[in-house]
C-alpha positions as CSV (number, residue, x, y, z in Angstrom):
1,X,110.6,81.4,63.7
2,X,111.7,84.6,62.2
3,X,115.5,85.8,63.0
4,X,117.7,85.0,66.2
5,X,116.6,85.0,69.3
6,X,117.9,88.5,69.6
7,X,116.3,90.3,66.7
8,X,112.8,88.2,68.5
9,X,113.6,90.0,71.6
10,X,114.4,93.6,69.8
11,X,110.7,93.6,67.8
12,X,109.3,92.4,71.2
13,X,110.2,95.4,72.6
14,X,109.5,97.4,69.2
15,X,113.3,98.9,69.5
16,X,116.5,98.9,67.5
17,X,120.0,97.4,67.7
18,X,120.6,101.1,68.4
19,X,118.0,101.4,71.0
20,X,119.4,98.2,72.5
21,X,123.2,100.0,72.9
22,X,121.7,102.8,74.7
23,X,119.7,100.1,77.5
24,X,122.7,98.6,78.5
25,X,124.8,101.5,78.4
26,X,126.7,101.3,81.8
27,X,126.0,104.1,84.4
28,X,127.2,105.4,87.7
29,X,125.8,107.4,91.1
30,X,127.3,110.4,89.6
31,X,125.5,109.9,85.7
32,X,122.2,107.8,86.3
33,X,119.7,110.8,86.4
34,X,120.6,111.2,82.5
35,X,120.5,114.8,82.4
36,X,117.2,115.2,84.9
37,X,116.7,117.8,87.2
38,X,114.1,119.2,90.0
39,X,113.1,122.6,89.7
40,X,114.1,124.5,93.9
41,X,116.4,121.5,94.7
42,X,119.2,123.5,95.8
43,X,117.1,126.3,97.5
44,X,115.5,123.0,100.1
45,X,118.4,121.8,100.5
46,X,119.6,125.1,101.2
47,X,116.8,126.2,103.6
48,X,117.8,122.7,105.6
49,X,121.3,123.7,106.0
50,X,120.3,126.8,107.5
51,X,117.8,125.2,109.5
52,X,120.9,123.0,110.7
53,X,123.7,125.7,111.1
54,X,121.0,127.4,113.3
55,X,120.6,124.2,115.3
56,X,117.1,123.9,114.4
57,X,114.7,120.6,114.9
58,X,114.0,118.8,111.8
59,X,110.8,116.6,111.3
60,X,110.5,113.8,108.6
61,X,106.9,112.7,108.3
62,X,106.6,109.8,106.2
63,X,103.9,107.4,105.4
64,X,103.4,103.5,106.1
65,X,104.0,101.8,102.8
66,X,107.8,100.4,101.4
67,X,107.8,103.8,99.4
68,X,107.0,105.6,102.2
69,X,109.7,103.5,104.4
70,X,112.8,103.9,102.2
71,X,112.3,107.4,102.0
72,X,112.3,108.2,105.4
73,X,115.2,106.0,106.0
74,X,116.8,107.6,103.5
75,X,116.7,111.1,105.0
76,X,117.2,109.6,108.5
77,X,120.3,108.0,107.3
78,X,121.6,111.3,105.4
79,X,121.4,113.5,108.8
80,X,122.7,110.3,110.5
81,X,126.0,110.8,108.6
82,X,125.8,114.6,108.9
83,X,126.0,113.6,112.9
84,X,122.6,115.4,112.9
85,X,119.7,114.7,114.8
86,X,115.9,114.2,113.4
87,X,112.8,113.1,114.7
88,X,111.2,111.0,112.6
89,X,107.4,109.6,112.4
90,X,105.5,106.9,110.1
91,X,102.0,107.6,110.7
92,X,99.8,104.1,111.5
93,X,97.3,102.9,108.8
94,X,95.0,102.9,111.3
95,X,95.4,105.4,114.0
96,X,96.9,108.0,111.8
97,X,95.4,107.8,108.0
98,X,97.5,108.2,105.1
99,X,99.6,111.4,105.7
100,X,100.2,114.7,107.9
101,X,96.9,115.8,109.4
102,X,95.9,118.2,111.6
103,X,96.4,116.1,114.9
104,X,100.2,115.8,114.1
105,X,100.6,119.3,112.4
106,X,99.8,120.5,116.1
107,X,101.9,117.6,118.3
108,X,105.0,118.9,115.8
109,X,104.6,122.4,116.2
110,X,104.1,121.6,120.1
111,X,107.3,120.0,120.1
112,X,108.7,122.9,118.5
113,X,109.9,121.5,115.6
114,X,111.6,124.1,112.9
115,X,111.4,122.4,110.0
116,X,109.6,119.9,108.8
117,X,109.9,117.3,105.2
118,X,107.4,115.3,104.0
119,X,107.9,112.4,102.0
120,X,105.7,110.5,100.3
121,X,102.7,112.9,101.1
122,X,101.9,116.0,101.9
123,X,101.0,116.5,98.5
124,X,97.4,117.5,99.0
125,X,97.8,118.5,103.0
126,X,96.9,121.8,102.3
127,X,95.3,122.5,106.0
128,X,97.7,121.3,107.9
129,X,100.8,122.2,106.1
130,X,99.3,125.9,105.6
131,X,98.9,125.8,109.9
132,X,102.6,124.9,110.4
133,X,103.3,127.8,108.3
134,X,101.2,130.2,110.4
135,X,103.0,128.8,113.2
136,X,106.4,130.1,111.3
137,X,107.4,126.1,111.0
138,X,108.9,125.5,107.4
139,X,107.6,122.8,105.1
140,X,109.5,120.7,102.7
141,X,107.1,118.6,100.3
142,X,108.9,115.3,98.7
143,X,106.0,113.5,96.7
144,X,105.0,111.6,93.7
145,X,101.5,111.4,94.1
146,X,99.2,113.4,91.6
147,X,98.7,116.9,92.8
148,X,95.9,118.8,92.0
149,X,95.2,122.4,90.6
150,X,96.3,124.1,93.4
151,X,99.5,123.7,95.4
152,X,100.1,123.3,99.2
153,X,101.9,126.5,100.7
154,X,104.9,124.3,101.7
155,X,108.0,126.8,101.2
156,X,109.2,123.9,98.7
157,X,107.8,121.3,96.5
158,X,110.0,118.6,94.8
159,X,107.8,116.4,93.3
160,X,108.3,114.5,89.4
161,X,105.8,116.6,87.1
162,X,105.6,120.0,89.5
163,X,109.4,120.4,89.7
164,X,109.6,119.5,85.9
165,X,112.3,116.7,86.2
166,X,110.6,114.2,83.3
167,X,107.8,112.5,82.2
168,X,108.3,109.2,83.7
169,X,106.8,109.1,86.8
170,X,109.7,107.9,89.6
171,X,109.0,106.7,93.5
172,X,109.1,109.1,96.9
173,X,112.2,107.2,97.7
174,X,113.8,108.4,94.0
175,X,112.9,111.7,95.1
176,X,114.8,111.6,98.1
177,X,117.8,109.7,97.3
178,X,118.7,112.5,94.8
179,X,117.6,115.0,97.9
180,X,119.8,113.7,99.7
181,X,123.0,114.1,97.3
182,X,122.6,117.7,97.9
183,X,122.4,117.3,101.7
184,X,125.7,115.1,101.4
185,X,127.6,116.5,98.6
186,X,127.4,113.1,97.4
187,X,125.0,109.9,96.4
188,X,125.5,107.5,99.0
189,X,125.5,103.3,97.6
190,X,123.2,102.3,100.7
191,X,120.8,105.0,100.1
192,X,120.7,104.5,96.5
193,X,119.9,100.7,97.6
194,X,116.8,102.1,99.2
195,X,115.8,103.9,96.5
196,X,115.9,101.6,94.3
197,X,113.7,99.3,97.0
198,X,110.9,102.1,96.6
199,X,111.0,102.0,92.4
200,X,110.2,98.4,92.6
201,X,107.8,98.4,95.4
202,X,105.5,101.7,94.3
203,X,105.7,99.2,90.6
204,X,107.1,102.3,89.4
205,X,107.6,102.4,85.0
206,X,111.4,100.7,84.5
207,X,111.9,103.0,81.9
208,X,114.8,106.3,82.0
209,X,115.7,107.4,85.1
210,X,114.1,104.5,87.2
211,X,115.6,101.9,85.3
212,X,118.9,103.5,85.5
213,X,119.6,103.4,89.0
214,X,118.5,100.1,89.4
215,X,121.2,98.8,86.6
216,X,123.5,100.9,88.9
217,X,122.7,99.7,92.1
218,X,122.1,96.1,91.4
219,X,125.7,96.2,89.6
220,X,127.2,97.8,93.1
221,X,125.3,95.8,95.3
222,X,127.8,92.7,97.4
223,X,126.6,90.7,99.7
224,X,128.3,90.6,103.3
225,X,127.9,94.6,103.5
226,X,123.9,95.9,104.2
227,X,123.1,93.4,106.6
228,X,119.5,95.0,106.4
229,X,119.3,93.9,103.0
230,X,120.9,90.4,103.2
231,X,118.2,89.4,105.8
232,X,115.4,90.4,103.7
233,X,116.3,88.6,100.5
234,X,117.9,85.0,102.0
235,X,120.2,83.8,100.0
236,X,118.4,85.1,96.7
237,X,120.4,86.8,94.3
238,X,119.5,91.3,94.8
239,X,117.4,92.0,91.7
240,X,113.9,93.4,90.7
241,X,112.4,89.9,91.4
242,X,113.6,89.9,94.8
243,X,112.6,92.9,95.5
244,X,109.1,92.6,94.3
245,X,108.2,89.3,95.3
246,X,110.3,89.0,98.8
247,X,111.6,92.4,100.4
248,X,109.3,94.6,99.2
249,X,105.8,92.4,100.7
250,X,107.8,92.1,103.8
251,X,108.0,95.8,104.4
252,X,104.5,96.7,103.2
253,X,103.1,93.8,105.7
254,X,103.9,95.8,109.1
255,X,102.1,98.7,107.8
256,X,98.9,96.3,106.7
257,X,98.9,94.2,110.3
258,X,100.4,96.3,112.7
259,X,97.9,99.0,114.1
260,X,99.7,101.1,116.7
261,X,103.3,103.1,116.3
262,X,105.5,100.1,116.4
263,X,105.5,100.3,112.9
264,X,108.5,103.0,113.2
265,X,110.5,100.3,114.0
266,X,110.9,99.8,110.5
267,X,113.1,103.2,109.9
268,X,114.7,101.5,112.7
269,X,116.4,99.0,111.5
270,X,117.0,100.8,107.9
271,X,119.3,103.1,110.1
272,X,120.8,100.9,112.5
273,X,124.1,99.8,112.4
274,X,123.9,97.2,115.5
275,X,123.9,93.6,114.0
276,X,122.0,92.4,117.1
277,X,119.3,94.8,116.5
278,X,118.7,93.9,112.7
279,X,118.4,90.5,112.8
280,X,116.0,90.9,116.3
281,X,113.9,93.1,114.1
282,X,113.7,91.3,110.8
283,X,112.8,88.4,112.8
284,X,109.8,90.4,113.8
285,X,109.2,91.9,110.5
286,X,109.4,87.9,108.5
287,X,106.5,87.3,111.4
288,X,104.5,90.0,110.5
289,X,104.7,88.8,107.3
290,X,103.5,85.0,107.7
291,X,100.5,86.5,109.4
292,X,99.9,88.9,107.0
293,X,99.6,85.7,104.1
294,X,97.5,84.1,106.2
295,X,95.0,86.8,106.7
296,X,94.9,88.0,103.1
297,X,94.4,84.4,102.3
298,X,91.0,84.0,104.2
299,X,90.1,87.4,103.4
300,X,90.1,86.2,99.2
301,X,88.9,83.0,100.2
302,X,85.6,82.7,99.1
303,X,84.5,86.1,97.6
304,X,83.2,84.8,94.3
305,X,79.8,84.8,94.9
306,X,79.3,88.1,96.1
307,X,81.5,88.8,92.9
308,X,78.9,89.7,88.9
309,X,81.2,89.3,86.9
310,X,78.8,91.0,84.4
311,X,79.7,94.4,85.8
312,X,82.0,96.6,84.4
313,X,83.9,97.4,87.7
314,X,83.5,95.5,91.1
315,X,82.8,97.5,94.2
316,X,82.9,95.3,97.5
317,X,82.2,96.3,101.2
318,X,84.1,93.9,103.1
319,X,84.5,92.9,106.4
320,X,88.2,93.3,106.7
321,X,91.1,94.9,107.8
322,X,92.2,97.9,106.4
323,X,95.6,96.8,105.9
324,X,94.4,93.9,103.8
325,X,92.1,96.3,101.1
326,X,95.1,96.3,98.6
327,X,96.1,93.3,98.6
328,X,92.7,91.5,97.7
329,X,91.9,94.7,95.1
330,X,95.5,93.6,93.8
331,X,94.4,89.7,93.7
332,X,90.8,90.1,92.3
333,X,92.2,93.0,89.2
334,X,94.4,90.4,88.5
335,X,92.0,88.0,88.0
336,X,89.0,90.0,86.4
337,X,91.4,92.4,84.3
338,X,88.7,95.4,85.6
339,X,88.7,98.5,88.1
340,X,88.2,96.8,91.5
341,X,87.7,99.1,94.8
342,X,87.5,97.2,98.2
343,X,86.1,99.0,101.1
344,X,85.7,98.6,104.6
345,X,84.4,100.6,107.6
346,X,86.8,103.1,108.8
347,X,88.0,102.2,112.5
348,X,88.2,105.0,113.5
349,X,84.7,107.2,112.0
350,X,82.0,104.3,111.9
351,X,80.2,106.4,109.4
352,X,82.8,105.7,107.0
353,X,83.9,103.3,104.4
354,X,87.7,103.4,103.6
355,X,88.5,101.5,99.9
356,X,91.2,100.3,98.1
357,X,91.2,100.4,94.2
358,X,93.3,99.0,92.2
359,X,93.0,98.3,88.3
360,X,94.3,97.7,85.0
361,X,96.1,99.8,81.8
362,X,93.8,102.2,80.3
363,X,91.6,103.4,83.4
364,X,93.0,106.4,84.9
365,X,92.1,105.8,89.1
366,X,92.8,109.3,89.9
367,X,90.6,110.7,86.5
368,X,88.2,108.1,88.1
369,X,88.3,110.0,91.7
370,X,87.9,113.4,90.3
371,X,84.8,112.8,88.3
372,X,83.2,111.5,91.1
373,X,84.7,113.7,93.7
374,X,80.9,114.7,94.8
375,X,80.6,111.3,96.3
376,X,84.0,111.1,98.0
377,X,85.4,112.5,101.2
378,X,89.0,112.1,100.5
379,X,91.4,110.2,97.8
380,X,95.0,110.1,96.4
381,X,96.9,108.0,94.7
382,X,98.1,107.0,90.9
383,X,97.2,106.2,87.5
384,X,96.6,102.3,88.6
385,X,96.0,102.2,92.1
386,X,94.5,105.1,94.8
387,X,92.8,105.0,98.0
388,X,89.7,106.7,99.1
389,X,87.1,107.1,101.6
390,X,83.1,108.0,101.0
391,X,80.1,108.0,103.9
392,X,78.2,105.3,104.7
393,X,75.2,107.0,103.3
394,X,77.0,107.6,99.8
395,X,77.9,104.0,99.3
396,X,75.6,102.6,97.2
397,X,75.6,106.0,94.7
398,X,79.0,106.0,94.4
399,X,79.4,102.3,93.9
400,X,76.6,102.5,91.0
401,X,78.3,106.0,89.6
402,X,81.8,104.3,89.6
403,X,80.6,101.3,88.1
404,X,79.1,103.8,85.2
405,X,82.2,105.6,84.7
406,X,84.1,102.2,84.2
407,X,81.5,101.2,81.4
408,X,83.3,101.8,78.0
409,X,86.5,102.0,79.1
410,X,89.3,100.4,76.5
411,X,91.9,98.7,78.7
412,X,95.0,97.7,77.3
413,X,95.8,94.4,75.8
414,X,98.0,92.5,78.5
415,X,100.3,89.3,78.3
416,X,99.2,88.0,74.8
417,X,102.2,89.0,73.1
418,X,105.0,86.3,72.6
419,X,108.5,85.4,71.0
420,X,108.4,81.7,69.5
421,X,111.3,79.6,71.1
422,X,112.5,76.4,70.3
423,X,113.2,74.0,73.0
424,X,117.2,73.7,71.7
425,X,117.3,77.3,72.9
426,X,116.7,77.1,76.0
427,X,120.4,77.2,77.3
428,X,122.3,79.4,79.7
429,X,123.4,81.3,76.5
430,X,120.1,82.6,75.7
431,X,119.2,83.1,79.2
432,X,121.7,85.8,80.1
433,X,120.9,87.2,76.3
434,X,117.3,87.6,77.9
435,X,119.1,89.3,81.2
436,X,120.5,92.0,78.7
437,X,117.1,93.6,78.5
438,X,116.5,93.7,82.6
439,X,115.5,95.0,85.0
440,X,111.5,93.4,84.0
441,X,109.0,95.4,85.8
442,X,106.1,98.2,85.2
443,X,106.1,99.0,81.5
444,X,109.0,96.7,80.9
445,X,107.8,93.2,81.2
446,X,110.3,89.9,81.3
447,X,109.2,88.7,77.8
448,X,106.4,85.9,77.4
449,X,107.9,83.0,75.2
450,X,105.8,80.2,73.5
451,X,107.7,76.6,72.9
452,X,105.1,74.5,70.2
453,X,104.2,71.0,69.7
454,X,105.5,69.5,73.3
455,X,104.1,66.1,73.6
456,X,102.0,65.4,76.4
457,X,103.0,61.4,77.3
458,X,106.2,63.0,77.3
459,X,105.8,65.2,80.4
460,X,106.4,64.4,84.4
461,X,104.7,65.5,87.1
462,X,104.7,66.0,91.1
463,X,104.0,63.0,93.3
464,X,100.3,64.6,93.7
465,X,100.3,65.0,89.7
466,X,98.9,68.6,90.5
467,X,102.4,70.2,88.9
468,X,104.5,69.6,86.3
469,X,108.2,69.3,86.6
470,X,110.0,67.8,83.4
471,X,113.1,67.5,82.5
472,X,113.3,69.1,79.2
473,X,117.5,68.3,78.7
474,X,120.7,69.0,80.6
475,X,120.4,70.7,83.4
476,X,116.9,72.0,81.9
477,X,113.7,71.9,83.4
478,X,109.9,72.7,82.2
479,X,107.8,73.6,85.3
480,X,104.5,74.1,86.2
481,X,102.3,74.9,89.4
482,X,98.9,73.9,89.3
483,X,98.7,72.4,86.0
484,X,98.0,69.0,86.7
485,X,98.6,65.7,84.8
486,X,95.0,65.6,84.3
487,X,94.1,68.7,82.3
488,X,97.8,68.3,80.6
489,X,97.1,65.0,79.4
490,X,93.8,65.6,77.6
491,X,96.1,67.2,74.7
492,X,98.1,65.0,72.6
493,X,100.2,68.2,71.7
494,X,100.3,71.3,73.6
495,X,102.0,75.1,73.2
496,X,103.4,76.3,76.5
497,X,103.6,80.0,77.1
498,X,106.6,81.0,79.7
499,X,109.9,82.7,81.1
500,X,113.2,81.5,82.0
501,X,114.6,81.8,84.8
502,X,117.7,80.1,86.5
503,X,117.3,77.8,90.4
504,X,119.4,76.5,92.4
505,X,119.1,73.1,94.2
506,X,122.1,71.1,95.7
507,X,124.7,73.8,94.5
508,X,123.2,72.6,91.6
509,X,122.7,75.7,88.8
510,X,119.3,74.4,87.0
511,X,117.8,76.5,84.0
512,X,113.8,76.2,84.2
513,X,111.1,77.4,81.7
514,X,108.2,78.1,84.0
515,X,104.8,77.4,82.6
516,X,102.2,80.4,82.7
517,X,99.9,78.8,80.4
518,X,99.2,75.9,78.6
519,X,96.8,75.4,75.8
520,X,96.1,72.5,73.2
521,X,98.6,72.9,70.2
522,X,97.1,73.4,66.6
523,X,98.7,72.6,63.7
């Protein structure tokens, strides 16, 4: 092994001590944008103050993902402490479709609504927001998703690349946290906490900007205070892993299993402040989400033999819910490291098939869309993931064209890189030198360490033998799910590829290398 462990970790990530200063520099609500700005910030937030001083109605229409949650909550919150009144509506998965349509543009201008914000779409509604307009209703856009050529007639557009803020591309929620400093005359902690909630979920890049305000917020963040927040993690620590792997799946499940508008419940309790209500509802959300895990776990079930693994891209018409498409194209483009699209029948227009694609580094999902927008009636989304919808009729074309444009495609090399690490460094030392580099995520992984030459007869297992749990020293554990004492123990030696990370049993504080791979060791 080459250097400290620290000089490993700064050629891991290919930057300099100087580079490293600059990641850890502290920041604040006030400095975390870094010098960033949106293009016509001031002028929307301007044109809703005078909406407001003229006692207007203000619509947020929002969409039925985490992203799309946080950022409605956000705004809802904002007028909340502007003792201002807003409707508010998340559209259902399957009643609704993914964002403002015609149905709604009409049932807001009915209403006779003033103004209305989208967030998280509205991007590409360019019929419906062009008819609110006719009807002399304003239109704020707040999105992320890629836009096309032409632009919606909204009066404004705040959006990452359109309103020329930077080249990372940041969450809906992002976008409207900073929005909503210019409502307030200030950045409020809980709604950066919810903006921060929407980086992780939308697996935005934890680069600039994005990674900024979650050092901030994870720094501010105490427990006992956002009782919304508290319930959702347990008694885990508020970090990116939390987020991703507990708080963040929780949300998205009540937009993939519930199918009516109960789902606006949601922006309920991100804006409530009655204890009684939050824990009632995140009762109901935890629910959702043990149902949700069981249903995505017979949808994936047994879907490798309708699976050739030959072919460049798999396209699968399944018969599932909706709400469960992303997930299983998530599972599968884990597993096969190619473009994956999942479709089922659309609910509500038998004649056609919604998908779900999902994919890894190096295939563009939206370039993907656009070539074969001939064979598609609608799509959106982002580099690595979209949704889409095609006829019945179409299906088979566009599954054999899509599978042709994935042939050839160079995809990035994932997970193979390493830093060597002896087993005297793993220690509580080295750990939080490893924290120093969080928050892990989207373009920023946790780094991938290899320990050499562990001795198999060594090692201890579960009672079943399926997973390995050895003590590796004080307070030290090596752990490993579903690699059994019975493919371990065909190696007399064997390299284990893993991360750290600290748990907590007893009050006990435990540091564990957790297994991700293990292979024979060769001298």
């Amino acid at each position: 092994m080459k250097g400290t462990l620290f000089e490993r970790l700064l050629n891991y990530y290919g930057i300099t001590q100087e580079d490293f200063t600059l990641l850890c520099r502290d920041y604040d609500l006030d400095h975390f944008l870094d010098g960033h700005h949106f293009d016509n910030i001031e002028d929307a937030a301007a044109l809703v103050k005078q909406t407001m001083a003229k006692g207007g109605k203000i619509m947020i229409y929002g969409d039925y993902d985490a992203d799309g949650i946080m950022s409605t909550s956000i705004l809802v919150n904002a007028f909340h402490y502007l003792n201002y009144d807003v409707g508010y509506y998340i559209p259902s998965r399957y009643l609704d479709g993914y964002g403002i349509n015609m149905e709604k543009a009409q049932e807001i201008a009915n209403k006779q609504y003033n103004l209305v914000i989208t967030v998280d779409n509205g991007i590409s509604a360019f019929e419906p927001i062009k008819w609110l307009k006719e009807q002399g209703i304003d239109v704020i856009v707040l999105d992320h998703h890629t836009p096309s050529d032409k632009m919606v007639e909204a009066n404004y557009i705040i959006h990452p690349s359109v309103s020329h803020f930077g080249d990372i591309p940041t969450s809906a929620g992002f976008i409207a946290f900073v929005f909503s400093k210019y409502l307030l005359g200030k950045y409020e902690t809980y709604l950066a906490i919810l903006g921060a909630i929407s980086v992780v979920s939308d697996m935005m890049p934890l680069k600039g900007y994005n990674r900024n305000l979650l050092r901030t917020v994870f720094a501010l963040y105490k427990d006992g205070i956002y009782d919304q927040i508290d319930v959702l993690k347990d008694e885990d620590d508020f970090n990116e892993n939390t987020i991703g792997m507990k708080i963040a799946p929780r949300i998205n499940a009540v937009g993939r299993i519930v199918k009516d508008q109960t789902i606006n419940r949601l922006v309920t309790y991100f804006t409530s402040h009655n204890q009684q209500t939050i824990y009632a509802l995140a009762e109901w959300i935890k629910n959702i989400n043990e149902l949700r895990k069981e249903k995505s776990q017979d949808a994936v079930s047994d879907l490798s033999s309708y699976i050739d693994e030959a072919k460049p891209a798999i396209v699968l018409n399944l018969d599932i819910e909706e709400g469960l498409l992303g997930l299983v194209a998530n599972r599968l483009v884990r597993e096969y490291r190619k473009p994956i699209i999942i479709f089922t029948k659309d609910s509500s227009a038998p004649d056609i098939y919604k998908g779900s694609c999902r994919a890894p580094k190096g295939f563009n999902v939206v370039a993907s869309f656009n070539a074969l927008s001939h064979l598609i009636v609608t799509s959106g989304g982002h580099a690595l993931a979209g949704g889409l919808s095609v006829k019945e009729e179409n299906y088979e074309a566009f599954k054999k064209a899509f599978e042709e444009y994935a042939e050839g495609v160079v995809y990035e090399d994932a997970g193979e890189e390493f830093i060597e690490l002896g087993i005297t460094e793993l220690s509580l030392e080295n750990y939080y030198l490893v924290q120093k580099f969080a928050p892990f995520g989207e373009e920023w992984p946790a780094p991938v360490f290899r320990i050499r030459r562990i001795k198999t007869n060594s090692l201890t297992y579960s009672k079943n033998g399926l997973h390995l749990l050895s003590n590796l020293g004080m307070n030290t554990r090596l752990v490993g799910f579903n690699l059994s004492r019975e493919y371990v123990s065909q190696f007399d030696y064997v390299d284990v590829y893993g991360t750290m990370r600290l748990s907590y049993f007893r009050q006990q504080q435990n540091l564990e290398f957790v297994a991700k791979e293990i292979v024979e060791s060769i001298v």
